[in-house]
LUMVEX-115770 format. One record per residue (C-alpha): residue number from 1; x, y, z; residue in three letters. Coordinates in nm, 4 decimals, always signed. Example, Ala and Ser with C-alpha at 12.3 -4.5 7.8 and 13.67 -1.06 7.14 Angstrom:
// LUMVEX-115770
+------+----------+----------+----------+-------+
| guke |     east |    north |       up | vexgu |
+------+----------+----------+----------+-------+
|    1 |  +1.2300 |  -0.4500 |  +0.7800 |   ala |
|    2 |  +1.3670 |  -0.1060 |  +0.7140 |   ser |
+------+----------+----------+----------+-------+
***
This chain:
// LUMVEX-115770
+------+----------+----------+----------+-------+
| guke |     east |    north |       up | vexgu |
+------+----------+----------+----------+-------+
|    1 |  -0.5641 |  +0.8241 |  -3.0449 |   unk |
|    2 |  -0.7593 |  +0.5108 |  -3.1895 |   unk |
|    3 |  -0.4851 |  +0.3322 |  -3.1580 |   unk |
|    4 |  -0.4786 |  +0.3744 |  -2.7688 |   unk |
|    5 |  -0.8864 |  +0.3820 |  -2.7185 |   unk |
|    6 |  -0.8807 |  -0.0226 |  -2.8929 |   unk |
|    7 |  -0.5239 |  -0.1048 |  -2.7223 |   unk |
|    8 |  -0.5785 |  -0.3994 |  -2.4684 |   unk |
|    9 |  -0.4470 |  -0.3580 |  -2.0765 |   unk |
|   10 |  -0.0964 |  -0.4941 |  -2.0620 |   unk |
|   11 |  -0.0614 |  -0.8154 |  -1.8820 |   unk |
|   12 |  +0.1170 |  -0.6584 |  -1.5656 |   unk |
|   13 |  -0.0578 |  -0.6219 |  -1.1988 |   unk |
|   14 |  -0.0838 |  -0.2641 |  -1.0525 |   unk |
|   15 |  +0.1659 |  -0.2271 |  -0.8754 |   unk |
|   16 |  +0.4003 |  -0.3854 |  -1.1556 |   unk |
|   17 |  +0.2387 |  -0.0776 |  -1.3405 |   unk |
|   18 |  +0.3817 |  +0.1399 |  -1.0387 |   unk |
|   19 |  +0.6717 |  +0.0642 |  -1.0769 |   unk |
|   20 |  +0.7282 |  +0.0483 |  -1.4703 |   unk |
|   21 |  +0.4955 |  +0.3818 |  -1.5120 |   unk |
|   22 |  +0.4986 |  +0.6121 |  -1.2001 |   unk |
|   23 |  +0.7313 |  +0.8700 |  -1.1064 |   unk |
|   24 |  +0.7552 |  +1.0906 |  -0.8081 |   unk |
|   25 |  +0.8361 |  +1.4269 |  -0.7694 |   unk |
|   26 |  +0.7951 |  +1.6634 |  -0.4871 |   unk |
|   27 |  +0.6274 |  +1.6584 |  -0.2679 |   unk |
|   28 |  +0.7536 |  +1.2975 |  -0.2416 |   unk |
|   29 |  +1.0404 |  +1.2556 |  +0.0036 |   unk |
|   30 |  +1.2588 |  +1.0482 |  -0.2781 |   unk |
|   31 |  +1.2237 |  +1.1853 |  -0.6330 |   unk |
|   32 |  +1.2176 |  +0.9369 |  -0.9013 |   unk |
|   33 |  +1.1095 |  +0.5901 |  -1.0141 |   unk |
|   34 |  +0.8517 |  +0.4631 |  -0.7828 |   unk |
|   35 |  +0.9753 |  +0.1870 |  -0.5763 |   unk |
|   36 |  +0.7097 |  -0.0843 |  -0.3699 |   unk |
|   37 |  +1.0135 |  -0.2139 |  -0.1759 |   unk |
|   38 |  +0.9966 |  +0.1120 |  +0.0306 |   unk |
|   39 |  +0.6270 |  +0.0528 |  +0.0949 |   unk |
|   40 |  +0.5806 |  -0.3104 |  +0.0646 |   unk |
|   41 |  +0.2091 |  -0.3094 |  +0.2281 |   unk |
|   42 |  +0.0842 |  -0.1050 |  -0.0496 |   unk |
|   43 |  +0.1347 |  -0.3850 |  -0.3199 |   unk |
|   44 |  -0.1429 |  -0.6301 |  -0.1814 |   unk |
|   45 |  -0.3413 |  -0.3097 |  -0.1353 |   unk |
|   46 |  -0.2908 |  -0.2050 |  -0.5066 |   unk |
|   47 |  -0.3734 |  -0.5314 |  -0.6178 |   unk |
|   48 |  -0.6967 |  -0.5691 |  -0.4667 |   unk |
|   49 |  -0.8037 |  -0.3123 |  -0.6569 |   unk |
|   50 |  -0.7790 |  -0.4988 |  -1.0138 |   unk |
|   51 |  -0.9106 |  -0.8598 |  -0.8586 |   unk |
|   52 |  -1.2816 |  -0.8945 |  -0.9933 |   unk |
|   53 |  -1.4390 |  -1.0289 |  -0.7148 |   unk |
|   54 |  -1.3365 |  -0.7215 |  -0.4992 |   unk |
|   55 |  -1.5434 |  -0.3745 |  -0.5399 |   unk |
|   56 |  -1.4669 |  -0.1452 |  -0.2826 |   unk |
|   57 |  -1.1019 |  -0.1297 |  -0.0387 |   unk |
|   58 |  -1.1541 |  -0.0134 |  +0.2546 |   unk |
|   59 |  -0.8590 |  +0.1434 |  +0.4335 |   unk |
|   60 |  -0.8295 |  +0.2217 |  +0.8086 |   unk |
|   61 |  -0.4594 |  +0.3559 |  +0.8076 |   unk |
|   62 |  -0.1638 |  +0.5122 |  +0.9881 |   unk |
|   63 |  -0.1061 |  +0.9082 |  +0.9072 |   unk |
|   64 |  +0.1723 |  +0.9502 |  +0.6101 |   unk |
|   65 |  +0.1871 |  +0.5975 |  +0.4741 |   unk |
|   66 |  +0.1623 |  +0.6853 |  +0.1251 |   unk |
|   67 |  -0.2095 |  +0.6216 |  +0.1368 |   unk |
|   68 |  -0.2980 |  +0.8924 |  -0.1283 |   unk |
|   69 |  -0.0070 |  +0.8218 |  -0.3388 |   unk |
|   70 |  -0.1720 |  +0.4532 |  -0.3521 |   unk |
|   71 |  -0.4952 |  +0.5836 |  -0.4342 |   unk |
|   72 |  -0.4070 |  +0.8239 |  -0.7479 |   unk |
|   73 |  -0.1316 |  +0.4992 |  -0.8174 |   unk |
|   74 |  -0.4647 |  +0.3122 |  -0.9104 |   unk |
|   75 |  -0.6428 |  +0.5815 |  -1.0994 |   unk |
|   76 |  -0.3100 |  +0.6212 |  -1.3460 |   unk |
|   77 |  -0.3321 |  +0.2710 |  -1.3412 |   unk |
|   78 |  -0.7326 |  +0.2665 |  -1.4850 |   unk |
|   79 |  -0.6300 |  +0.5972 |  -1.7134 |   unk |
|   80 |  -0.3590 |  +0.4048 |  -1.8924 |   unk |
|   81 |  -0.4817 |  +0.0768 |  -1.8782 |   unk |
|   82 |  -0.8474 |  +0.0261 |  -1.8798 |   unk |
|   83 |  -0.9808 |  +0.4053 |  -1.9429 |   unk |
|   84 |  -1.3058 |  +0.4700 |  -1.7904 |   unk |
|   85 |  -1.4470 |  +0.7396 |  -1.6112 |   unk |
|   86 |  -1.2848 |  +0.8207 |  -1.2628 |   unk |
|   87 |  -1.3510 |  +1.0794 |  -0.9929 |   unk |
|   88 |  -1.1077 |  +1.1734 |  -0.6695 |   unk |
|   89 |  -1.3263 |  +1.3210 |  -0.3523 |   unk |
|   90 |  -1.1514 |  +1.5212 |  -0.1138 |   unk |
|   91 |  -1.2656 |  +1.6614 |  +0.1998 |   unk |
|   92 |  -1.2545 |  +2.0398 |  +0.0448 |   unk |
|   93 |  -1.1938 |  +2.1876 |  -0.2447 |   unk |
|   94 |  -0.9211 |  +2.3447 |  -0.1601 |   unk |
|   95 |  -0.7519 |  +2.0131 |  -0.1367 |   unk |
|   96 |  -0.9106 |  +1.9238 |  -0.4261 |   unk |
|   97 |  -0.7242 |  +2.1613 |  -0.6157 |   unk |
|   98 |  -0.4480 |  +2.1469 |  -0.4703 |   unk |
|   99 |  -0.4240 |  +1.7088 |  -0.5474 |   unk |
|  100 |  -0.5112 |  +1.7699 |  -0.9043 |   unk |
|  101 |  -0.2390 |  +2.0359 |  -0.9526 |   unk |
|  102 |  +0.0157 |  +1.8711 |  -0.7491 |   unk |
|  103 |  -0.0413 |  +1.5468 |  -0.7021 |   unk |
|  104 |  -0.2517 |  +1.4144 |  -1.0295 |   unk |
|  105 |  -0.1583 |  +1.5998 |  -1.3180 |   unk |
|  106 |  +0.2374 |  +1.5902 |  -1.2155 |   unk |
|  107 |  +0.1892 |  +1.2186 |  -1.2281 |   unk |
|  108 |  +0.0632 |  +1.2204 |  -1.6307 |   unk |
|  109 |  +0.3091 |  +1.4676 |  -1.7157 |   unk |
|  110 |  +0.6315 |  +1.2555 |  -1.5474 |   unk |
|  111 |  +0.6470 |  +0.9755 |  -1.7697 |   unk |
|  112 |  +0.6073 |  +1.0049 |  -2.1689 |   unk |
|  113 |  +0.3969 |  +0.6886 |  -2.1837 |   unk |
|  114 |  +0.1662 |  +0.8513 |  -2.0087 |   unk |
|  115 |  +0.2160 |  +1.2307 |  -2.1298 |   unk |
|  116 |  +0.1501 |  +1.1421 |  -2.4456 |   unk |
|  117 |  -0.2144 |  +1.1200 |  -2.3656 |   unk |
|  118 |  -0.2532 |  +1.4434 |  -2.2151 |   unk |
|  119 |  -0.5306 |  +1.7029 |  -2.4772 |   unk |
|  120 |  -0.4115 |  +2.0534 |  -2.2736 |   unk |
|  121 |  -0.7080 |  +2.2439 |  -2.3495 |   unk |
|  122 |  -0.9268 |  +1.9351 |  -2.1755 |   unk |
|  123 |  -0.6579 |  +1.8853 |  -1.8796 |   unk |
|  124 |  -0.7899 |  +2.1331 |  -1.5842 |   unk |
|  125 |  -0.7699 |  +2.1623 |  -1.1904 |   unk |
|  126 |  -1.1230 |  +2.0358 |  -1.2016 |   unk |
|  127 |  -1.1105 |  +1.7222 |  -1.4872 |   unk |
|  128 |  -0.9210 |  +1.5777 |  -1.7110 |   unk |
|  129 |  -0.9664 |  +1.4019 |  -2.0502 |   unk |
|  130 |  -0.7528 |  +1.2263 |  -2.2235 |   unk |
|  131 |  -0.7249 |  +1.0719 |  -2.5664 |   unk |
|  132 |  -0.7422 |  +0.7474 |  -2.4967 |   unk |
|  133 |  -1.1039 |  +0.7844 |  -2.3274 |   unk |
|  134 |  -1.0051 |  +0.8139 |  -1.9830 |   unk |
|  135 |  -1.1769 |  +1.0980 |  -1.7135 |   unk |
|  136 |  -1.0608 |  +1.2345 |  -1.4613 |   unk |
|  137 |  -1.2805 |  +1.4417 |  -1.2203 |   unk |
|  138 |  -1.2086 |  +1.6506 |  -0.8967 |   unk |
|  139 |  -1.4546 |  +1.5965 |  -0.6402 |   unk |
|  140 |  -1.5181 |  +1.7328 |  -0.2644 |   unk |
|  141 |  -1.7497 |  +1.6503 |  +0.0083 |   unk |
|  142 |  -1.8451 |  +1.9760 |  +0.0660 |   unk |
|  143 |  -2.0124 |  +2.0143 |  -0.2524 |   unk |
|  144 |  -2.3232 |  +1.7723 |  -0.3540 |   unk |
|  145 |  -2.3713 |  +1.8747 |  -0.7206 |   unk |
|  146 |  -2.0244 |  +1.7858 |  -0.7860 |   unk |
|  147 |  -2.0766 |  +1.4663 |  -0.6422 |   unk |
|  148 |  -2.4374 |  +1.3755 |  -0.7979 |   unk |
|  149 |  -2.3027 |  +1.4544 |  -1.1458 |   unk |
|  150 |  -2.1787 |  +1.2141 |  -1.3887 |   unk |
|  151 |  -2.1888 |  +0.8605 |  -1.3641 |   unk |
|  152 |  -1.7726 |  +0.6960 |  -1.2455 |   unk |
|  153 |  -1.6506 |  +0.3406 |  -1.2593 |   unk |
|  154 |  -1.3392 |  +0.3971 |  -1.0510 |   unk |
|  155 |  -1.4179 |  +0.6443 |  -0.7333 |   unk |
|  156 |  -1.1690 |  +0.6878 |  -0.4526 |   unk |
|  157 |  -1.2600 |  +0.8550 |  -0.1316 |   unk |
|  158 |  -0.9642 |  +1.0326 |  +0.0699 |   unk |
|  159 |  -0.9561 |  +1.0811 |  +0.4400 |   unk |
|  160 |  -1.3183 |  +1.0509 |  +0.4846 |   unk |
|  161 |  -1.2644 |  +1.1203 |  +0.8547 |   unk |
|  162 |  -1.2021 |  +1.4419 |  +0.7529 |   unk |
|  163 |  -1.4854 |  +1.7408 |  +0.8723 |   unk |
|  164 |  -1.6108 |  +1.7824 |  +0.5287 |   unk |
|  165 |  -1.7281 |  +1.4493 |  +0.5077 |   unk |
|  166 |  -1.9579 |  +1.5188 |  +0.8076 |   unk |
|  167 |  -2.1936 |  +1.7229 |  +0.5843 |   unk |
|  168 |  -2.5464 |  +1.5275 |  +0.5238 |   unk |
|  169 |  -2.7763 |  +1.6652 |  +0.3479 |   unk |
|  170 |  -3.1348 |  +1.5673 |  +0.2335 |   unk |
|  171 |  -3.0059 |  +1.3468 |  -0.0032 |   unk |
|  172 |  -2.7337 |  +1.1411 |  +0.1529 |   unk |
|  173 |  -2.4268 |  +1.1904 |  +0.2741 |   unk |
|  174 |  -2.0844 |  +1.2528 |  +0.1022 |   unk |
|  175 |  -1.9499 |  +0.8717 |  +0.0838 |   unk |
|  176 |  -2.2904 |  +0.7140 |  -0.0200 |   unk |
|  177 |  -2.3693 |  +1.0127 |  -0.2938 |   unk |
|  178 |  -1.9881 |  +0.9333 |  -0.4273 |   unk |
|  179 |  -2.0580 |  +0.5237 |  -0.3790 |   unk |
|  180 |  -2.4126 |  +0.6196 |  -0.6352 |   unk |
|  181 |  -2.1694 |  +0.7340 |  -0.8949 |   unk |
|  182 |  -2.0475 |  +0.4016 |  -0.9608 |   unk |
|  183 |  -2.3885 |  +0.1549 |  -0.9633 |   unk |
|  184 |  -2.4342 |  +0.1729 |  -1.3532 |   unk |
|  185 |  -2.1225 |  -0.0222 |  -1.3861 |   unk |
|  186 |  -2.0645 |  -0.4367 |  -1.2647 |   unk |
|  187 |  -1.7357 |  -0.3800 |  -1.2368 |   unk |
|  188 |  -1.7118 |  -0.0687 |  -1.0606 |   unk |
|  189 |  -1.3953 |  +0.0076 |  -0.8158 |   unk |
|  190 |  -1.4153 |  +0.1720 |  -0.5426 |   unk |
|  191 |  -1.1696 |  +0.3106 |  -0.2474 |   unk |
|  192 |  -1.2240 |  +0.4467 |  +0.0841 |   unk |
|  193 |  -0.9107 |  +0.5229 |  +0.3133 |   unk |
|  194 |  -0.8563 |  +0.7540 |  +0.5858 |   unk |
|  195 |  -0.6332 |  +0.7666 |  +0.9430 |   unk |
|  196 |  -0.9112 |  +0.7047 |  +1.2174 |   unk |
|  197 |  -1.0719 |  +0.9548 |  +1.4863 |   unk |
|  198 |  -1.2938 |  +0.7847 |  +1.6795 |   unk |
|  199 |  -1.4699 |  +0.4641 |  +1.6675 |   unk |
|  200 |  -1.7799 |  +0.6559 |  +1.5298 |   unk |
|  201 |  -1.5611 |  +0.8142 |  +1.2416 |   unk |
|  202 |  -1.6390 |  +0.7106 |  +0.8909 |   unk |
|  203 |  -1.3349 |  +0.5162 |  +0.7992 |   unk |
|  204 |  -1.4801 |  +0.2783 |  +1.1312 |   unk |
|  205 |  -1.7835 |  +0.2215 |  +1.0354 |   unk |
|  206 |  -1.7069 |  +0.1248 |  +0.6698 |   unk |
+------+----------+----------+----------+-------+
***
C-alpha cells in the first residue's frame, strides 16, 4: 500500500490510460478492452482534463455519446494515477446508486491493476477508499449536505440539465455548492456535461 501511495503517475495521457486500464462490461454495447477509435471525440476531451492550464470542461453534448463513460474514464484515471479526493454528482440518488454499483465500482473490479486497490469493507454504493489514497464519493443534487461535505480535487457533474439540478436553496445551487468543493486545491479538475434543453438550461449557460 506504501508502495502505491509514493508511486509516481505513469508517463501516459488519459486516454492512453483508457485504453491500457479500462474495461467495459454491460451495460456497454461492446464488452471488453476500451477502444477510443470507436469514440474518437472523446480523446481531446479526456485530455483536457490532465492539461494544467485547464480547470473545468464544459460539455454541451449529443444524448448516448459515451459522455458518462468519459467522465468516470477520468476519475479511474485520478484514482490510479494521481489519487486525490473525487466526488460524482448525479441528478438523484437513485442514479447515484445506481452509477456507483454499475458503472464505478465494475470499472475497479475489471482490471487487476486496478482491483488490487480495492479495501472491501471501505468500497460502498456511497464512497470508496482505496489503498493507494484515492476517494471516491457519490453525490446528488437533490441533497445539499452531501454536497457541502468534504473538500474534492476532481468533481464531475452529470447531466446537469437534469430536474434535480433545478433545486436552489439558500445557499447556492447544486453546480456552484459542488464547484466550492474543489477551491482548497490549485489544481483542482472539474467537469460539467449534459445533452441541452433549452437555451436557459444549465449546461447553456456554463
Amino acid at each position: 500500500w506504501e508502495i502505491d501511495s509514493w508511486r509516481p503517475p505513469e508517463r501516459m495521457s488519459i486516454a492512453e490510460w483508457a485504453e491500457r486500464y479500462r474495461v467495459l462490461r454491460k451495460p456497454a454495447e461492446e464488452e471488453g478492452p476500451m477502444r477510443l477509435r470507436r469514440t474518437p471525440y472523446l480523446v481531446p476531451i479526456l485530455n483536457a482534463f490532465q492539461d494544467p492550464d485547464i480547470e473545468t470542461v464544459v460539455v454541451c453534448k449529443s444524448a448516448q455519446i459515451a459522455g458518462t463513460e468519459m467522465l468516470i474514464t477520468v476519475m479511474g484515471y485520478f484514482a490510479h494515477q494521481e489519487p486525490c479526493s473525487m466526488m460524482l454528482v448525479m441528478a438523484d440518488e437513485d442514479t447515484a446508486e445506481h452509477m456507483s454499483k454499475k458503472r464505478i465500482q465494475p470499472m475497479f473490479e475489471a482490471h487487476d491493476d486496478l482491483a488490487r486497490l480495492i479495501v472491501r469493507n471501505q468500497f460502498n454504493k456511497d464512497e470508496m477508499t482505496l489503498s493507494n489514497g484515492a476517494y471516491v464519493a457519490m453525490g446528488w443534487a437533490s441533497s445539499v449536505a452531501k454536497l457541502a461535505s468534504r473538500p474534492m480535487r476532481v468533481v464531475m457533474l452529470d447531466e446537469v440539465d437534469k430536474p434535480g439540478y433545478y433545486i436552489t436553496t439558500k445557499e447556492a445551487s447544486p453546480i456552484k455548492l459542488a464547484v466550492e468543493r474543489t477551491e482548497t486545491f490549485f489544481r483542482r479538475k472539474i467537469g460539467i456535461i449534459s445533452t441541452p434543453t433549452t437555451e436557459e438550461g444549465n449546461i447553456w449557460k456554463q
